[in-house]
MIGUBA-488531 format. One record per residue (C-alpha): residue number from 1; x, y, z. Coordinates in nm, 3 decimals, decimal comma. Last residue first. Example, Ala and Ser with C-alpha at 12.3 -4.5 7.8 and 13.67 -1.06 7.14 Angstrom:
+-----+---------+---------+---------+
:   n :    east :   north :      up :
+-----+---------+---------+---------+
:   2 :   1,367 :  -0,106 :   0,714 :
:   1 :   1,230 :  -0,450 :   0,780 :
+-----+---------+---------+---------+
***
This chain:
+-----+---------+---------+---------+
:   n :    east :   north :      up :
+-----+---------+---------+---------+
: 421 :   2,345 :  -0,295 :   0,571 :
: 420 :   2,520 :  -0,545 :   0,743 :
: 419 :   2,232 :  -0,720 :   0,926 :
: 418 :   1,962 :  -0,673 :   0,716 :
: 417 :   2,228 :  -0,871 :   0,401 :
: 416 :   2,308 :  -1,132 :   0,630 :
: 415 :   1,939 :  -1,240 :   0,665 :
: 414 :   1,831 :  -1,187 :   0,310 :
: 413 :   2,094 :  -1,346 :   0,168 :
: 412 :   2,047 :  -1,327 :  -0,228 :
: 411 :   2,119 :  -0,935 :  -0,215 :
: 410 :   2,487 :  -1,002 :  -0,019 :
: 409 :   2,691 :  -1,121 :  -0,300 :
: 408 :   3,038 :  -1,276 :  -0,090 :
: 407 :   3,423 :  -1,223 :  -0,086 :
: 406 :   3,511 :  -1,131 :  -0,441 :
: 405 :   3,808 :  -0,898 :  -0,465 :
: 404 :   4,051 :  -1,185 :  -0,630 :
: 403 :   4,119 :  -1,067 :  -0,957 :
: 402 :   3,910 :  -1,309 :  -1,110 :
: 401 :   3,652 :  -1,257 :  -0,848 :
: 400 :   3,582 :  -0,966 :  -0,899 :
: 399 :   3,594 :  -0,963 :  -1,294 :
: 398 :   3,342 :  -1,244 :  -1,263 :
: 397 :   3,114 :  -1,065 :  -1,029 :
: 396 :   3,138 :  -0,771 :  -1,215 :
: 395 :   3,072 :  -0,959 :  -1,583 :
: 394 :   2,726 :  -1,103 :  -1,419 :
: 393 :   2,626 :  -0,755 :  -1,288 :
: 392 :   2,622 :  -0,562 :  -1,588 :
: 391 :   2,349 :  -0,720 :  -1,716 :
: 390 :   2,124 :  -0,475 :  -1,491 :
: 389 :   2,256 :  -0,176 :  -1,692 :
: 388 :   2,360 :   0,187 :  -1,530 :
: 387 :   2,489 :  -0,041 :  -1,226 :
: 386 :   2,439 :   0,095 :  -0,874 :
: 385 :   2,708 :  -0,082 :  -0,625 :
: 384 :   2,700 :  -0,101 :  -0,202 :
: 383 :   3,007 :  -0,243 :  -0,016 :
: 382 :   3,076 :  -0,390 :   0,285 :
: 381 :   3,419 :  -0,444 :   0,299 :
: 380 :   3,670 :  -0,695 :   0,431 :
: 379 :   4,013 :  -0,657 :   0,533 :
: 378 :   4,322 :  -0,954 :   0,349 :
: 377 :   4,606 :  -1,023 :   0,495 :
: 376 :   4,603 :  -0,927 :   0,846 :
: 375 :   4,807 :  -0,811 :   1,123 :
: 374 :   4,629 :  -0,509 :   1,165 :
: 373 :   4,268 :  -0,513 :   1,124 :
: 372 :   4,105 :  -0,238 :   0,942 :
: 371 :   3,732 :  -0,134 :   0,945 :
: 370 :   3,556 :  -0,082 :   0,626 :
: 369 :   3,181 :   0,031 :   0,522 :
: 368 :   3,095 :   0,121 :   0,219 :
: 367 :   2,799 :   0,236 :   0,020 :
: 366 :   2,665 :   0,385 :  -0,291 :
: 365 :   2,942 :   0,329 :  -0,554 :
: 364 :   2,834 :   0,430 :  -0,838 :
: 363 :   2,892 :   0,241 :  -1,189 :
: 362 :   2,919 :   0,437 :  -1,494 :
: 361 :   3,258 :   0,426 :  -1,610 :
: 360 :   3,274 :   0,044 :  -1,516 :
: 359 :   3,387 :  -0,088 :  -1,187 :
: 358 :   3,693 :  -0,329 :  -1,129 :
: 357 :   3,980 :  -0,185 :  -1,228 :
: 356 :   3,938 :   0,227 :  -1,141 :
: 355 :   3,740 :   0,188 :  -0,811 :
: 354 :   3,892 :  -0,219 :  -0,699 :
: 353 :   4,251 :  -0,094 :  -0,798 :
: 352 :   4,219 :   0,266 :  -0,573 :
: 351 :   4,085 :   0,035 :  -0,272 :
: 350 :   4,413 :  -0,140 :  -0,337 :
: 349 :   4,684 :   0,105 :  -0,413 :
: 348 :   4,855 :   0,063 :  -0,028 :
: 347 :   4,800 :  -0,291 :   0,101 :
: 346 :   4,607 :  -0,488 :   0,365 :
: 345 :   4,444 :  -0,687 :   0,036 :
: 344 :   4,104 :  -0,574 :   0,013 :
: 343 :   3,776 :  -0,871 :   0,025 :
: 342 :   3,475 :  -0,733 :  -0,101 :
: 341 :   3,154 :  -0,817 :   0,117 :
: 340 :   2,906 :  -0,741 :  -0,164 :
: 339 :   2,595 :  -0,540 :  -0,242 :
: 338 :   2,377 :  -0,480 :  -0,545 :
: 337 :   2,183 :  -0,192 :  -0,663 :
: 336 :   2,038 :  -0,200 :  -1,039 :
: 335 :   1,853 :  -0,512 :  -1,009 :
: 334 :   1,514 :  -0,353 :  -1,116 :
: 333 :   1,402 :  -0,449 :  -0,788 :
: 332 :   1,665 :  -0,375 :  -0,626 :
: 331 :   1,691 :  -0,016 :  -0,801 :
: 330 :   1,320 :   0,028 :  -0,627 :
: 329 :   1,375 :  -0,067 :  -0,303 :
: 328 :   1,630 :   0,167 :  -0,242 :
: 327 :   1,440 :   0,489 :  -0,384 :
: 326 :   1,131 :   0,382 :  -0,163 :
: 325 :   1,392 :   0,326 :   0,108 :
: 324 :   1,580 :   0,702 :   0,044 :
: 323 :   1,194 :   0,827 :   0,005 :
: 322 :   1,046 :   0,692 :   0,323 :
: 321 :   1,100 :   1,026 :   0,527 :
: 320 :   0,868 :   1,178 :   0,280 :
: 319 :   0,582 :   1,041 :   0,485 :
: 318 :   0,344 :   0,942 :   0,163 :
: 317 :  -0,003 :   1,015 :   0,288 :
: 316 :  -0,175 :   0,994 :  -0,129 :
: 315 :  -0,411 :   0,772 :  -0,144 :
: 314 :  -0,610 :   0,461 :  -0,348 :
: 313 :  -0,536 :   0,540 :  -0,661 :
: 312 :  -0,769 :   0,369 :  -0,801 :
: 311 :  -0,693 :   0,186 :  -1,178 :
: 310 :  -0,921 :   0,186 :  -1,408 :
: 309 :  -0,918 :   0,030 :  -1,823 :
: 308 :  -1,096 :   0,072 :  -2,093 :
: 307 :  -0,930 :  -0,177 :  -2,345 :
: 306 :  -0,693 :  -0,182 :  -2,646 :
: 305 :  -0,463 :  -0,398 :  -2,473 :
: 304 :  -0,603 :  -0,484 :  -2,144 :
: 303 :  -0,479 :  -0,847 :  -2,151 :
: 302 :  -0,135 :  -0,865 :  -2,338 :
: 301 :  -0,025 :  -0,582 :  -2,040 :
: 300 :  -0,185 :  -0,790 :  -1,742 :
: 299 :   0,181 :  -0,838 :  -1,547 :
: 298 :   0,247 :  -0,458 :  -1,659 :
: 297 :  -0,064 :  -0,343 :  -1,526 :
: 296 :  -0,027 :  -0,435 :  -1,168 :
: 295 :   0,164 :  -0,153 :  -1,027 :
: 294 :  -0,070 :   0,105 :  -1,138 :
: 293 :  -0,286 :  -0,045 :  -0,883 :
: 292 :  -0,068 :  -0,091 :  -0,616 :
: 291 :   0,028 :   0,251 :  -0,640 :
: 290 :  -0,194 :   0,451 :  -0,318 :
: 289 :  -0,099 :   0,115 :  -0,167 :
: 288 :   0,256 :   0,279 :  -0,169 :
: 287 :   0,176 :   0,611 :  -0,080 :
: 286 :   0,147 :   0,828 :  -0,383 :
: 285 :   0,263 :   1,188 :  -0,506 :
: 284 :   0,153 :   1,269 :  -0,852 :
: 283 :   0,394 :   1,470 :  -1,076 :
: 282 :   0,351 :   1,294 :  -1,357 :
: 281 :   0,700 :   1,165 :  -1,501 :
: 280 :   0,907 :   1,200 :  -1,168 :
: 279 :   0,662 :   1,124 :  -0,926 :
: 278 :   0,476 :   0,883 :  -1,076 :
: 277 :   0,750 :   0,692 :  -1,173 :
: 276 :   0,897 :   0,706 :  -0,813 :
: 275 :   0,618 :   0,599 :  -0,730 :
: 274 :   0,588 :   0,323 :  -0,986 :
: 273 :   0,953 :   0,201 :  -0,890 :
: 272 :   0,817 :   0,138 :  -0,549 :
: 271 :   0,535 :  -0,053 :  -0,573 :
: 270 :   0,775 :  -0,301 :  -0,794 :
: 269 :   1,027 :  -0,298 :  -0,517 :
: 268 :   0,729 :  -0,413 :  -0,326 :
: 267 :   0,673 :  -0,703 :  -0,498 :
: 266 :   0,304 :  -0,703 :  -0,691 :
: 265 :   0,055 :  -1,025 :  -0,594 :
: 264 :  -0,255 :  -1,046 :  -0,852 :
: 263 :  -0,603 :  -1,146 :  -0,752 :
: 262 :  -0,883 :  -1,216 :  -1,008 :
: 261 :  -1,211 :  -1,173 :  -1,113 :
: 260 :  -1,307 :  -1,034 :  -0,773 :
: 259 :  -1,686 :  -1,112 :  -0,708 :
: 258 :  -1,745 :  -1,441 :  -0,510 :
: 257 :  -1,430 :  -1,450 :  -0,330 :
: 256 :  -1,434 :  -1,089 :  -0,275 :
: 255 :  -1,780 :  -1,099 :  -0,096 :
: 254 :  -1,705 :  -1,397 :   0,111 :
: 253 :  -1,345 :  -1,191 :   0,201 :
: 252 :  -1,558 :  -0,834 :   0,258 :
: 251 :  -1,775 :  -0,961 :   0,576 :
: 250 :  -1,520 :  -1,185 :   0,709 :
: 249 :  -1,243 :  -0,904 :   0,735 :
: 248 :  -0,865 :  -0,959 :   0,586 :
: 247 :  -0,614 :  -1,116 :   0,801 :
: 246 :  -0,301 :  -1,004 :   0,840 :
: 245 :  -0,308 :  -0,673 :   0,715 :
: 244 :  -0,103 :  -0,515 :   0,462 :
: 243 :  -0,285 :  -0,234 :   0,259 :
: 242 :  -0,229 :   0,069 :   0,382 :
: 241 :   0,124 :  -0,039 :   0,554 :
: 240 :   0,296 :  -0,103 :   0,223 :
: 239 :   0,625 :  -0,224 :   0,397 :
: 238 :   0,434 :  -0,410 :   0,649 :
: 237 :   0,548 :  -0,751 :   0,497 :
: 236 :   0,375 :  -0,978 :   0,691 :
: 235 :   0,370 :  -1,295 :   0,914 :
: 234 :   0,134 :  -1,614 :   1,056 :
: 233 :  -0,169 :  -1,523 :   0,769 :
: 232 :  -0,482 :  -1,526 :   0,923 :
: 231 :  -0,659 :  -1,714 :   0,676 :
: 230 :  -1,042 :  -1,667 :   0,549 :
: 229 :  -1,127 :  -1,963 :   0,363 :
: 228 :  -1,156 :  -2,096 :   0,033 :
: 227 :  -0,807 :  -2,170 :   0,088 :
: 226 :  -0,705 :  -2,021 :  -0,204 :
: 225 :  -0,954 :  -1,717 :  -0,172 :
: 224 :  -0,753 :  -1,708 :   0,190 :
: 223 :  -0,401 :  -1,695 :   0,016 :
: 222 :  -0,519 :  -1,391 :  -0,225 :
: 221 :  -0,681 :  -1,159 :   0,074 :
: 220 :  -0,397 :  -1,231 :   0,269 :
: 219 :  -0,112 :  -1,151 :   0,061 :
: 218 :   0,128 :  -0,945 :   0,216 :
: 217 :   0,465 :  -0,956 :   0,127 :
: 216 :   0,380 :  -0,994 :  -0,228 :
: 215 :   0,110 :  -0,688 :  -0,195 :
: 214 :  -0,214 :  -0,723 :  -0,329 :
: 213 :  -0,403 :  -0,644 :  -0,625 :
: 212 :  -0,733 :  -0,695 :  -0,720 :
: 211 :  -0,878 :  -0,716 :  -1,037 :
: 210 :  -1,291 :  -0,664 :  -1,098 :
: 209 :  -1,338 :  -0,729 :  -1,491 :
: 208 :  -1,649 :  -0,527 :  -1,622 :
: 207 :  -1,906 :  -0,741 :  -1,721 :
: 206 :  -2,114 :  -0,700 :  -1,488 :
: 205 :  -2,141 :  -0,387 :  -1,483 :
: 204 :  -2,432 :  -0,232 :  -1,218 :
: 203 :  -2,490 :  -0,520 :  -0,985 :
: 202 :  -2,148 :  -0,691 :  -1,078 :
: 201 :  -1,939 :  -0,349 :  -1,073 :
: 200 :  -2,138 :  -0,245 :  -0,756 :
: 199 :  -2,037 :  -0,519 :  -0,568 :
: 198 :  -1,712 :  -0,519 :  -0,671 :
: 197 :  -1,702 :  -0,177 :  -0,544 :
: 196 :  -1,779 :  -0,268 :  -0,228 :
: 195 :  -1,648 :  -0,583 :  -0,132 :
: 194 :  -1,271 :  -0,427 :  -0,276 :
: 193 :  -1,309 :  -0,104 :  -0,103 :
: 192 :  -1,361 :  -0,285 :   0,183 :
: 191 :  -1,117 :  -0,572 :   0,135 :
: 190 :  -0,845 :  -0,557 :   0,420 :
: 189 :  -0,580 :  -0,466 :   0,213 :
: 188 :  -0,666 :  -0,479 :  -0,195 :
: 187 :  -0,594 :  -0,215 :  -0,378 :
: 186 :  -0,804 :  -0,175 :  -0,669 :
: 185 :  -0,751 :  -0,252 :  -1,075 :
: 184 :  -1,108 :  -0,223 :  -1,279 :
: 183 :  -1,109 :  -0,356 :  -1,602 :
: 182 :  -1,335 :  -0,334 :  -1,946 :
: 181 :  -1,493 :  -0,050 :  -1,858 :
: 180 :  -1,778 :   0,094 :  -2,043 :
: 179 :  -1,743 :   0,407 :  -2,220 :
: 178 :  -1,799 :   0,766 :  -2,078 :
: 177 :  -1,685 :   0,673 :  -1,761 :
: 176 :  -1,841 :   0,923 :  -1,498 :
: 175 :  -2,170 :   0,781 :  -1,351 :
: 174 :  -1,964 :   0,454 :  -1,346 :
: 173 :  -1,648 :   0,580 :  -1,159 :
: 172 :  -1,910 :   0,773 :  -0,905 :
: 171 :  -2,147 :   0,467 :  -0,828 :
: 170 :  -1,786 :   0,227 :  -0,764 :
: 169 :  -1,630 :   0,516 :  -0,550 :
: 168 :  -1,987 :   0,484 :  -0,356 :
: 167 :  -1,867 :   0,146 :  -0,238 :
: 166 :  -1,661 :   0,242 :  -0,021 :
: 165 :  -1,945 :   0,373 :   0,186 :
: 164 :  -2,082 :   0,092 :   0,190 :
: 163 :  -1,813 :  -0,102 :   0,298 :
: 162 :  -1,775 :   0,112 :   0,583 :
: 161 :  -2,176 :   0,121 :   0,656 :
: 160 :  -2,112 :  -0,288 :   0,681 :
: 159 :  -1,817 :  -0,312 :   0,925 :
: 158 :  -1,501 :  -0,556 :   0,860 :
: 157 :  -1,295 :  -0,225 :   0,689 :
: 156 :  -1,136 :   0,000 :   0,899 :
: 155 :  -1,365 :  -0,093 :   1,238 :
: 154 :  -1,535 :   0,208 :   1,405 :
: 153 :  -1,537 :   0,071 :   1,747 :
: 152 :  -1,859 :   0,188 :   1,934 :
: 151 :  -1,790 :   0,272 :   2,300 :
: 150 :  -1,960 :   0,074 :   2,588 :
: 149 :  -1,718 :   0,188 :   2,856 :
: 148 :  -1,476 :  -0,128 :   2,949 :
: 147 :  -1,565 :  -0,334 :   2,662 :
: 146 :  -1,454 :  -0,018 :   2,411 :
: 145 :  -1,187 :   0,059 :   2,611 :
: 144 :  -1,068 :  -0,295 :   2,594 :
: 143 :  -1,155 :  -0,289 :   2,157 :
: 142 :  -0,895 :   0,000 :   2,160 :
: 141 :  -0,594 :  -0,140 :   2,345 :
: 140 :  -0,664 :  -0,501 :   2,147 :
: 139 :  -0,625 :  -0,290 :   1,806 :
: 138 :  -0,328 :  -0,060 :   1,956 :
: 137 :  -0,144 :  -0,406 :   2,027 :
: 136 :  -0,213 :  -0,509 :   1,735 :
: 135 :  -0,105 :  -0,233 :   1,519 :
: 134 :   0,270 :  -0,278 :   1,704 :
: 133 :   0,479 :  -0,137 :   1,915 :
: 132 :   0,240 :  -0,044 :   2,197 :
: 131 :   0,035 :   0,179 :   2,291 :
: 130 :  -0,014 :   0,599 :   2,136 :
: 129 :  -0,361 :   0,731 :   2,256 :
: 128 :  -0,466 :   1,029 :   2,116 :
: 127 :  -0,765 :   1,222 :   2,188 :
: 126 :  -1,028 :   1,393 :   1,935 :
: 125 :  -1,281 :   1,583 :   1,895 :
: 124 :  -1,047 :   1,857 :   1,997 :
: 123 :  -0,858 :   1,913 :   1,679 :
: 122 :  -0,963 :   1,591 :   1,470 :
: 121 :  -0,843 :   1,642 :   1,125 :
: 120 :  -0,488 :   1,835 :   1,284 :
: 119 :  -0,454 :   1,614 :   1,550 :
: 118 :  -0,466 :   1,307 :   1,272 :
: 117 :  -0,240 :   1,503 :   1,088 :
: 116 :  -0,012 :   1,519 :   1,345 :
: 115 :  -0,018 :   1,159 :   1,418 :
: 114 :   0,088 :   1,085 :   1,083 :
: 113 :   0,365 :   1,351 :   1,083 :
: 112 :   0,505 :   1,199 :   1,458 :
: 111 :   0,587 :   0,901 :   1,288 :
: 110 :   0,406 :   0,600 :   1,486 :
: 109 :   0,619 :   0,409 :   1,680 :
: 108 :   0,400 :   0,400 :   1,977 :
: 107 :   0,089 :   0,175 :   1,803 :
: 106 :  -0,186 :   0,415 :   1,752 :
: 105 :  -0,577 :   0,442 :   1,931 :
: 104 :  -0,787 :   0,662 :   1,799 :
: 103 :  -1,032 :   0,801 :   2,031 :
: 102 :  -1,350 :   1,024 :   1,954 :
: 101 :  -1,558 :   1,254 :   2,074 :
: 100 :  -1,837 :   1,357 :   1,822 :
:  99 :  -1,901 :   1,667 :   1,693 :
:  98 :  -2,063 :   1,483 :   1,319 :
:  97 :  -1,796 :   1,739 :   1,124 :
:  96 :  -1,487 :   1,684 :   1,410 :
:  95 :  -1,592 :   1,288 :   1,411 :
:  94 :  -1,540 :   1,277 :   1,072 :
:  93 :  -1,241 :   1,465 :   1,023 :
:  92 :  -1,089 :   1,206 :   1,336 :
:  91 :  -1,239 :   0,880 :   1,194 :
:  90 :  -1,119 :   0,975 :   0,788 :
:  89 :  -0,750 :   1,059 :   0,945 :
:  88 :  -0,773 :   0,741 :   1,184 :
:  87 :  -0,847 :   0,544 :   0,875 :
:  86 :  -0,571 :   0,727 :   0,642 :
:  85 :  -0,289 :   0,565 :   0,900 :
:  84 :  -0,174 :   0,414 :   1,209 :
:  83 :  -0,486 :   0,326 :   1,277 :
:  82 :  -0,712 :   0,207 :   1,585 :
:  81 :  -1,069 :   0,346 :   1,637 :
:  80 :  -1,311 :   0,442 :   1,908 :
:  79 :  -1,612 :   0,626 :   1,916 :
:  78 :  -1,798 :   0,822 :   2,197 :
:  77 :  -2,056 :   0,770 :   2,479 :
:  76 :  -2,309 :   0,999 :   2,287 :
:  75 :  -2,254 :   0,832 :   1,973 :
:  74 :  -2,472 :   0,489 :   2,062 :
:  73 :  -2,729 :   0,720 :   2,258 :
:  72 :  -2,756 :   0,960 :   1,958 :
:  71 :  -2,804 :   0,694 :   1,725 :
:  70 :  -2,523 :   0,608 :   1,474 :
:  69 :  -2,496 :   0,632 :   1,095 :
:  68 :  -2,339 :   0,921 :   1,100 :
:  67 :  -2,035 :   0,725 :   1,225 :
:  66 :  -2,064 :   0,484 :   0,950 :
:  65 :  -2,093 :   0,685 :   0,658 :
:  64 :  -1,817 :   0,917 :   0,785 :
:  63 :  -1,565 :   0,619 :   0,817 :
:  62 :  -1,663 :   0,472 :   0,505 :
:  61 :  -1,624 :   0,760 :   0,319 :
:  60 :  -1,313 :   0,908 :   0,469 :
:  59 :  -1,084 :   0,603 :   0,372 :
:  58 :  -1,036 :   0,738 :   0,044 :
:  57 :  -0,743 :   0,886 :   0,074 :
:  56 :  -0,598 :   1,247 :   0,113 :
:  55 :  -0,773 :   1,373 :   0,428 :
:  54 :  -0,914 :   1,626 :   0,158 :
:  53 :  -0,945 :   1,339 :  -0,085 :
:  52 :  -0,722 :   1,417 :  -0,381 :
:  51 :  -0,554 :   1,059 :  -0,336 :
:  50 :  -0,889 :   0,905 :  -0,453 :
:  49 :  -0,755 :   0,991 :  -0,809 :
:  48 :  -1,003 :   0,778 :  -0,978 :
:  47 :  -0,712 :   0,679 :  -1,297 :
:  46 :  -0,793 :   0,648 :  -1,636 :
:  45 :  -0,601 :   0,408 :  -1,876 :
:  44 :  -0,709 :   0,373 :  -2,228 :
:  43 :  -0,495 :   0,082 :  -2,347 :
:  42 :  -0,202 :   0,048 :  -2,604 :
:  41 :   0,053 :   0,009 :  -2,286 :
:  40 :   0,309 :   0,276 :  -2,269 :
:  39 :   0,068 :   0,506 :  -2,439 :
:  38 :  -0,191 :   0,468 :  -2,235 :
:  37 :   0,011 :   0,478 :  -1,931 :
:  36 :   0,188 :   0,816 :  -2,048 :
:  35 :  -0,123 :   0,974 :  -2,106 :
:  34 :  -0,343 :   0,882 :  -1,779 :
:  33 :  -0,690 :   0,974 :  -1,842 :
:  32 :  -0,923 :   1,136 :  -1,598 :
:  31 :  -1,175 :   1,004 :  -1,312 :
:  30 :  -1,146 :   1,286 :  -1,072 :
:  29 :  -1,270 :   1,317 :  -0,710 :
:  28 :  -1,626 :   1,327 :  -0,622 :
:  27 :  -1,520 :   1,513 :  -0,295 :
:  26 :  -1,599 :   1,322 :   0,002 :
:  25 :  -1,789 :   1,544 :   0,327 :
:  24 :  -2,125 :   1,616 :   0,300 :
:  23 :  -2,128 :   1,371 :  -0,061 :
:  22 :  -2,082 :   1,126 :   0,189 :
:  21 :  -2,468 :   1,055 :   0,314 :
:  20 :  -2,608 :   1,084 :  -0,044 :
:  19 :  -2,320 :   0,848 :  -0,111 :
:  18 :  -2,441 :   0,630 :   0,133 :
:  17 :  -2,809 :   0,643 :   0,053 :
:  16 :  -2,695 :   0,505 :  -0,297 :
:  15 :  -2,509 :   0,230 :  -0,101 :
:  14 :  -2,809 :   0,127 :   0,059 :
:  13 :  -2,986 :   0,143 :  -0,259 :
:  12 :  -2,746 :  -0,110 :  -0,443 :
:  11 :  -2,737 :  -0,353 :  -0,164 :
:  10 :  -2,415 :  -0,474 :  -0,026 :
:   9 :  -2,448 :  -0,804 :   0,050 :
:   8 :  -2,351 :  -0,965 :   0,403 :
:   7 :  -2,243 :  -1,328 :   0,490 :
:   6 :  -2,221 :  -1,460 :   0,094 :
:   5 :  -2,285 :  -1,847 :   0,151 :
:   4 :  -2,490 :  -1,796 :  -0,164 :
:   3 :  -2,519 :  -1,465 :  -0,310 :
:   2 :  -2,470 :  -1,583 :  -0,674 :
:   1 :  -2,504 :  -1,334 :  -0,926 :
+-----+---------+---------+---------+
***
């Protein structure tokens, strides 16, 4: 292995020591074999169910290993940390076990069940401090107290003892595959599970394949490898919020370049059909970086044919709030739900004509919006359609506007189509 113009490298006994350290705390969680994904793709899939975490990720490793890590004088001021998410879980459990003050630091918006649970982990080892709107603005909030009183930031993923103790998910896969692995498949958001199991994969198994697998909206990790340097990207898709970041941490994006085999981008309506899959077929509840991974097989199906294959599932702190947009995303993807401004004649019989005429026996409509305006020939609609086939959508248009209903297909206008709907 090449460690040239690497900036840190894990080493294999450090991270050894860190899951000495973790093993307090992190549950060696399952590495078992997914049925209905071997089946579906002539592989043996297993999956490291880091979802069964007690903070239900597996974010508490490197947070624990790094706070333990610290001297008495560096702890005794207190830590500081700024997540909207499994981070400021692992941070708030682990300062409760190590009795350590800590503050985590949360953009305002943030649902009230995530910030609960981060009450609940912490109890009173830990105080709250919702600013902002946005991550960033809870970021620069928390790195100002730090200045301010000399408090140690426990970063989410740019830290070494945080990629270390990522990496122990790496020790724990190998210790209990009973074959050797062809592919690995990991979430990729800021990169510290990615540096650190990588790391171990090429120390350990080489020649085990390290994929990693971004978001479309969000693919930081992927455009910086391009640029063979780390890139802040200008915008995101925060839709998968554990593992879209704007830029992804210097330490982990030299490792990442060296190790990762590859990088693949998955749409989010993609990510979403899988948990629904999941949920429905398995009975595993996901967040949506918790599915990246199982997201990614299909675009490598010809590839891990017949091969040992892991994917992480990364966590499990799915607000069930998100369902109706998980559900929505999902038939978009599979272009099942489409929406159009239909154009009704100011007549009696017409809405009637467009339901029995113009939609087939098992199309649904999903939602409408109307207002009338006198004086008038035609009133427009908003209107939301489920097909049971995806090449039903061609003949509808058609049919629509043959008869003259067609006004305009909203899914191809991103702009118009947020506004209206």
């Amino acid at each position: 292995m090449n460690k040239e113009n690497i900036l840190y490298f894990p080493e294999i006994n450090d991270i050894k020591v860190a899951a000495d350290t973790v093993k307090k705390v992190s549950a060696v969680t399952p590495l078992g074999p997914s049925q209905r994904l071997s089946k579906q793709f002539g592989a043996n899939i297993y999956l490291k169910r880091e979802d069964l975490q007690q903070v239900r990720s597996y974010k508490i490793r490197g947070a624990y290993n790094k706070i333990s890590s610290l001297t008495s004088v560096e702890s005794s001021s207190g830590v500081v940390c700024a997540s909207a998410g499994n981070h400021a879980q692992g941070v708030a459990l682990s300062c409760k076990l190590l009795q350590i003050r800590g503050t985590v630091y949360m953009p305002a918006p943030t649902p009230n069940q995530k910030v609960e649970q981060v009450k609940m982990f912490g109890e009173d080892f830990i105080e709250i401090k919702l600013i902002g709107d946005t991550f960033d603005d809870a970021y620069h909030a928390a790195m100002e107290e730090c200045k301010e009183l000399g408090k140690i930031f426990i970063h989410p993923f740019n830290d070494k003892k945080v990629i270390e103790g990522q990496a122990t998910i790496g020790l724990e896969i190998l210790k209990q595959a009973k074959h050797e692995i062809d592919y690995v498949f990991l979430p990729v958001g800021g990169g510290g599970l990615a540096a650190g199991l990588s790391t171990v994969f090429k120390t350990l198994s080489p020649q085990t394949k390290i994929i990693g697998v971004e978001p479309e909206g969000a693919p930081s990790m992927t455009v910086s490898i391009k640029n063979n340097k780390n890139t802040e990207l200008e915008s995101i898709e925060k839709f998968i919020d554990g593992a879209a970041v704007k830029r992804v941490g210097d330490l982990n994006f030299t490792i990442c370049k060296a190790y990762l085999d590859d990088m693949l981008l998955v749409p989010e309506g993609k990510v979403c059909q899988t948990i629904l899959e999941l949920y429905n077929k398995d009975a595993i509840v996901v967040e949506p970086a918790g599915a990246l991974s199982i997201s990614a097989l299909d675009f490598y199906a010809k590839k891990i044919k017949g091969k040992q294959v892991v994917c992480v599932v990364s966590g499990s702190n799915n607000d069930i709030t998100r369902t109706p947009e998980i559900k929505e995303r999902a038939l978009l993807h599979a272009n099942l739900k489409h929406y159009f401004i239909i154009n009704f004649p100011q007549r009696a019989g017409a809405l009637k004509e467009f339901v029995v005429d113009m939609l087939g026996d098992h199309d649904d409509i999903t939602y409408f919006q109307y207002a009338k305006k006198t004086n008038r020939e035609n009133g427009s609609a908003v209107v939301g359609v489920q097909l049971k086939n995806a090449s039903d959508l061609e003949p509808l248009i058609a049919k629509l506007k043959r008869h003259n209903f067609f006004g305009e297909y909203l899914n191809n206008k991103p702009d118009l189509f947020q506004f209206l709907v």
